[in-house]
N, C-alpha and C positions, 0 to 999 in steps of 0.2 A: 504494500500500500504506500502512496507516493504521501509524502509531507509537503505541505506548501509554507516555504520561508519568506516571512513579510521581513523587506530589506525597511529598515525606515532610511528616511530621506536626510541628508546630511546638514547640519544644524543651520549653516550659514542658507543653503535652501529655503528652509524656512522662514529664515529671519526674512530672507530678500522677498518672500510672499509678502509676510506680512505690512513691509514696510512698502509693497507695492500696492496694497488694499489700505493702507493708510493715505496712501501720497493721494491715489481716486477717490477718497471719504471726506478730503481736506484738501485738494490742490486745484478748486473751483472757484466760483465767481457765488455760488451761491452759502459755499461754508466761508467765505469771508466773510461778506454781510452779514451773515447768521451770526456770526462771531462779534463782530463791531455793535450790532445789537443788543448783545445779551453785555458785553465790556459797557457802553452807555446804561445798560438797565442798573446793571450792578452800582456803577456811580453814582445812577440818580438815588438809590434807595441808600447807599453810603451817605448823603450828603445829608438826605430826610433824617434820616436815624443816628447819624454822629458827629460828621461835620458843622451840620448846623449848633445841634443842642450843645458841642462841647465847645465850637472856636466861635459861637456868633460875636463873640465882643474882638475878636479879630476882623470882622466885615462879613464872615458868612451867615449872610442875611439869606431869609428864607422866604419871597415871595412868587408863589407862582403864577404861573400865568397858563390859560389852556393857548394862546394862539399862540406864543411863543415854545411852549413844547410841543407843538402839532412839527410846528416850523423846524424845528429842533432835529426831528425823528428824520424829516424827510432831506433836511440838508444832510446829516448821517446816511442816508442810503443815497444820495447824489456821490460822497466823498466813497461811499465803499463801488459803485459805479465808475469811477473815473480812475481808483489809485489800481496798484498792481497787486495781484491776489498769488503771483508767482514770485519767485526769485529769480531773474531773468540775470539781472545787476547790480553791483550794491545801494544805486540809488531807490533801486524800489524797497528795500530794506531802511535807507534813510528815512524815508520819504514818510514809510509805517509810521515812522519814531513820531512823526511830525504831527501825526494823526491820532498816535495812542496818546504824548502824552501834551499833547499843545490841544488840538482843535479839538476831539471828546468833551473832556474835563470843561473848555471855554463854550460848548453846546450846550452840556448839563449847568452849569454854571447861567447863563443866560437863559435858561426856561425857566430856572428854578429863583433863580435871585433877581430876575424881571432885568437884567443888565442892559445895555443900548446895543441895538441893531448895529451900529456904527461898526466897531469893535470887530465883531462875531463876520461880516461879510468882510472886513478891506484882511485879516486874517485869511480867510477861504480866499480872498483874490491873489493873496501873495501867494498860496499854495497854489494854485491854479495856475500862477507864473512858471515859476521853479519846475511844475511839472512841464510845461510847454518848451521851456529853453533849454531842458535838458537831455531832451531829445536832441536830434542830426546825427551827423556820421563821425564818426568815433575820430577825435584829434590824435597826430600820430607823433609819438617822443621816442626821442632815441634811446637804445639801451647801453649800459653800461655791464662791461663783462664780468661776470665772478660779482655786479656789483651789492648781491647779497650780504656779501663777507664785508664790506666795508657799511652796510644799515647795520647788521650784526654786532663791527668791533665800533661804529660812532654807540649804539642802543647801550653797548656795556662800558664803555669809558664813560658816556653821557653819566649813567647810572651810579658807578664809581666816584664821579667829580661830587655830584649832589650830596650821597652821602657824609664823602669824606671833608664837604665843606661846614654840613651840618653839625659834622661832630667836632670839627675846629670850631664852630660859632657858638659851641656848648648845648646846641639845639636837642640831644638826646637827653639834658638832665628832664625836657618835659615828657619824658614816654609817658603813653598812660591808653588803655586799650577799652577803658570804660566809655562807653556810646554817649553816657549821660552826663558826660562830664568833657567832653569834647569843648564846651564854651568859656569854662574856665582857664586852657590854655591859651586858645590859638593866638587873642590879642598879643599875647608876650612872644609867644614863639613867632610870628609875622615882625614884632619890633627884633627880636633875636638875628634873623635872618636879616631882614633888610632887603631891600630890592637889586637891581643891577641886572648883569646878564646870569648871573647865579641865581638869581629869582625867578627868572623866565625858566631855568634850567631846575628848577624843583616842580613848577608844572608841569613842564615836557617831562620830568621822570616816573611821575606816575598816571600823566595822562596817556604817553607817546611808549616812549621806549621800553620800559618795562612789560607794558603790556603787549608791544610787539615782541619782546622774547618770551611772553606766557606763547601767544599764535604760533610763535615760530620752532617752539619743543614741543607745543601739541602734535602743531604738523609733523614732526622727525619722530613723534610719541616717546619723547625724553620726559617720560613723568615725572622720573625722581625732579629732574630739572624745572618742571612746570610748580613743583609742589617748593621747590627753593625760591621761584619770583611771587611766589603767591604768597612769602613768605617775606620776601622783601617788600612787598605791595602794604603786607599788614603793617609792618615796619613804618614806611613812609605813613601811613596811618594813623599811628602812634606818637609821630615824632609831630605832622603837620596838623591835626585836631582839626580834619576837615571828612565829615561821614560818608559820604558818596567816594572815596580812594575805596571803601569797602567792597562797594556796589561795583567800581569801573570792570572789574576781571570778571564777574559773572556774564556781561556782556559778549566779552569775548570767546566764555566758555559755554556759553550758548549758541553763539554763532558755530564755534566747532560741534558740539554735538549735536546741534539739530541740522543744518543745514550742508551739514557730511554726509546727511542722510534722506534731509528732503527739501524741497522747493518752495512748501505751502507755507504763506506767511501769515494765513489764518491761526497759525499756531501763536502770535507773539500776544494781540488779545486773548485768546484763550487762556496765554499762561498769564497773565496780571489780573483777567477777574478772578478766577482760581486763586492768586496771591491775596486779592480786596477780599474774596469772600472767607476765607481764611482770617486775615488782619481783625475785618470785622466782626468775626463769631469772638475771637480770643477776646477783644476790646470791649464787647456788650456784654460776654459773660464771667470776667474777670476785672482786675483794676489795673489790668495794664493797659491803658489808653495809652501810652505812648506807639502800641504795635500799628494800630489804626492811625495815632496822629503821623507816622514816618510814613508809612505804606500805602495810606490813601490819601489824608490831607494834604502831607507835605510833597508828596512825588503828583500828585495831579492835581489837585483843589489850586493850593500855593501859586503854581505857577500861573497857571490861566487867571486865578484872581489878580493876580500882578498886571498881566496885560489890559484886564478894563480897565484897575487904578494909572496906570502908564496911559492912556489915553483919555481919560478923565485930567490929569494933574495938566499934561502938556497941552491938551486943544485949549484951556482956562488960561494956561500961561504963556505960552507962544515955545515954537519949536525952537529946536537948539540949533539945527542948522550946520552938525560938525561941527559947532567954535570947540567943543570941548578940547579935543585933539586934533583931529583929520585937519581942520579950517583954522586951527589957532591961531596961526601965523596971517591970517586975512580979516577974522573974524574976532569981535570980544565975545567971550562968555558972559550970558546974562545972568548967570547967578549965582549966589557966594559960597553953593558946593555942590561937590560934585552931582551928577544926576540922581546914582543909586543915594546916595547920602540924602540928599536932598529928597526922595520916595518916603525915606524913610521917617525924616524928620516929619513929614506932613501927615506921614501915619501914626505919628506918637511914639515913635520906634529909637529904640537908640542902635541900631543897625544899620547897613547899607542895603537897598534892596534892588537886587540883581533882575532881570529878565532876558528872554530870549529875545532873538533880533526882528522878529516882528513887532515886537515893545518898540526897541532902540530905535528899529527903523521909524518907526510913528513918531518915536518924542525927537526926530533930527529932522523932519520933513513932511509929516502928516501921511497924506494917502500916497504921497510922490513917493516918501522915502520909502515908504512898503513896499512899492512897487518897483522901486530903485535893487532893495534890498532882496525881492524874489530873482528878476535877472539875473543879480549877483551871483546868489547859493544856486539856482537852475545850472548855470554855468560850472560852476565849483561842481555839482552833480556830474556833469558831465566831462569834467576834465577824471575826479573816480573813476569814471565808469572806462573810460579809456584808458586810465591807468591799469586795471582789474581787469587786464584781458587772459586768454586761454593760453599754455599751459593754468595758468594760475588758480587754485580753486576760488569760490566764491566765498566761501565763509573764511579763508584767508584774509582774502581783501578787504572782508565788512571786519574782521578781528583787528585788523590792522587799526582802521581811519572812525569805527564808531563813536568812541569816547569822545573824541575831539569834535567831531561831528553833533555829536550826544550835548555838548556845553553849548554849541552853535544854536543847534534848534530851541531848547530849553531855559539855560539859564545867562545870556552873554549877548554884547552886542556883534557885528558884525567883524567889524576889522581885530576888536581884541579878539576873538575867536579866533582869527588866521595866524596869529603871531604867539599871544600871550598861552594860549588855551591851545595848541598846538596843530590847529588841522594843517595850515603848512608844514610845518616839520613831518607830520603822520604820511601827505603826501610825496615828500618827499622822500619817505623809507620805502614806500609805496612804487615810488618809480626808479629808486636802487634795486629792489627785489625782482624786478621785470623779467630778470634772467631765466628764460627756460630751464636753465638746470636746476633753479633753485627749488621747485615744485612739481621735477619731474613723475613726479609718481600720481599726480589727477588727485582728486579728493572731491 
């Protein structure tokens, strides 16, 4: 009598099934919207049930309105309509960011806080730019040979210098790895350090280089090495007392493990309501409201409130026009501090209050400068995106440039973003790395 041997199918088989009934489940037009719906649903009910009742003496104010959330819902499915629901290049991954964590939040925020029309449309028109100009045919740079090895040895000298300056400036007697005590250093450790080209060079170290040597040992899968900059990462963390150095490497190690594996960018809202509904179960049914206040108030409520107040303060007082920096030399500054300072001062704040460059661009030139400022980043998109050519994988090139990228969209103005905040510099390792051989193995 014959035996029948069932062979099973070899592991990695399987896996590639399943992540190919994943990639068809989730690599559509219709689970992205589904997804950007359900991330809006979740922030609206975040905002009803914690935001409001815990920060309203902060300005989140609670009035709704039914024509403004009708309006709300349907600009959200226009924006899930026109962005990219694949990962074709890394601006359609920028582009997400722009949309999780800027326009969402400033929807919800405008149905529910009754905010100005104004605001919510010249934002969707800058995006609507950016998306426009960052199309055409891919701009062509030259490459430099081996010139890997040289982003590689600037990324580790860079890294080197910062340290070892910090620890001549005495800068490590403040380590300190407690989240909640991050405010009582940083004043001292920012007078500690001091500014210069060593000042630019402790941004770039844990916005830029460091986290292109996490990218760059994922790629080679130098773990132990991945688990030493992640380590340096905490480090600079410690020493600088600023919370987002914590956050910058998860970005990048998301980039590598999702998008080594799949295209669909419906996964990035997926994973932040997942984080918001998480944040806020902890936060309503315990006393740690700080989980909620970092994860949902401060990463998307925070910022979008910034851009109504930034166009409320500056339409009342007249735009800045560049005199601050860009125009100083032609222009006087109107006012006796600086912008973010001056945000803050009018909010009762003894802070400086930072925003992304669709703020900046409004408080330097109104609707012009918004619209100044999407050609700008469209462009910036599209010099990425020609940087980020094949060999090269794709979750490389978004590992590479997101952070810096990340301060652009979010928290900064335009040109401090290319210099200070490092997207130049990131571009620039960016187009060292072009080398075919650097990435020959596909990802």
């Amino acid at each position: 009598m014959m035996s029948i041997t069932h062979v099973s199918e070899p592991a990695t088989i399987v896996a590639r099934r399943r992540t190919d009934i994943l990639e068809r489940m989730f690599c559509n037009r219709f689970a992205f919207i589904f997804s950007l719906i359900l991330f809006k649903l979740i922030l609206d009910v975040s905002y009803i049930l914690f935001v409001h009742p815990v920060y309203a003496y902060a300005g989140f104010t609670l009035h709704p309105t039914i024509l403004k959330g009708g309006e709300s819902w349907l600009l959200l499915l226009g924006i899930g309509y026109v962005s990219s629901y694949r990962l074709e290049r890394v601006s359609d991954f920028l582009a997400l960011l722009m949309v999780v964590f800027l326009i969402t939040p400033l929807l919800s925020l405008y149905a529910l806080a009754d905010k100005p029309r104004i605001t919510v449309y010249s934002v969707l028109l800058c995006y609507l730019t950016i998306l426009i100009f960052r199309r055409g045919r891919r701009i062509k740079f030259p490459s430099i040979r081996q010139g890997h090895w040289i982003a590689l040895g600037l990324s580790v000298i860079a890294l080197g210098l910062t340290l070892g300056w910090m620890f001549a400036r005495g800068a490590f007697s403040y380590l300190n790895i407690n989240i909640t005590k991050v405010y009582e250093f940083r004043d001292e450790v920012e007078l500690t350090l001091g500014g210069g080209v060593l000042g630019y060079l402790s941004f770039w170290a844990f916005k830029v280089f460091n986290l292109f040597l996490i990218a760059y040992s994922l790629y080679r899968r130098h773990f132990s090495l991945v688990m030493l900059f992640l380590l340096v990462q905490l480090l600079l963390y410690s020493i600088l007392a600023h919370k987002a150095i914590l956050f910058y490497p998860l970005l990048v190690l998301f980039a590598y493990y999702y998008f080594s594996r799949s295209k669909a960018l419906a996964v990035l809202p997926m994973a932040v309501t997942l984080a918001c509904i998480a944040a806020l179960m902890i936060s309503l049914s315990t006393d740690l409201v700080i989980v909620a206040g970092l994860l949902v108030r401060r990463a998307f409520f925070t910022v979008a409130n910034n851009v109504f107040e930034y166009y409320d303060v500056f339409s009342a007082r007249g735009y800045v026009f560049w005199s601050d920096r860009l125009l100083s030399f032609f222009l006087d500054y109107p006012y006796p501090e600086s912008p973010s300072r001056m945000m803050g001062i009018w909010r009762g704040d003894s802070g400086n209050v930072n925003n992304s460059f669709v703020a900046t661009g409004y408080m330097h030139a109104g609707i012009f400068g918004v619209a100044i400022y999407g050609v700008v980043v469209g462009l910036l998109f599209r010099i990425t995106d020609s940087l980020a050519r094949p060999p090269m994988p794709l979750w490389f090139c978004t590992g590479v440039v997101v952070v810096p990228f990340w301060s652009l969209l979010i928290s900064t103005d335009l040109f401090t973003a290319l210099l200070t905040h490092g997207v130049a510099a990131s571009l620039f390792l960016l187009w060292l790395s072009r080398n075919t051989r650097l990435l020959r193995l596909g990802g």
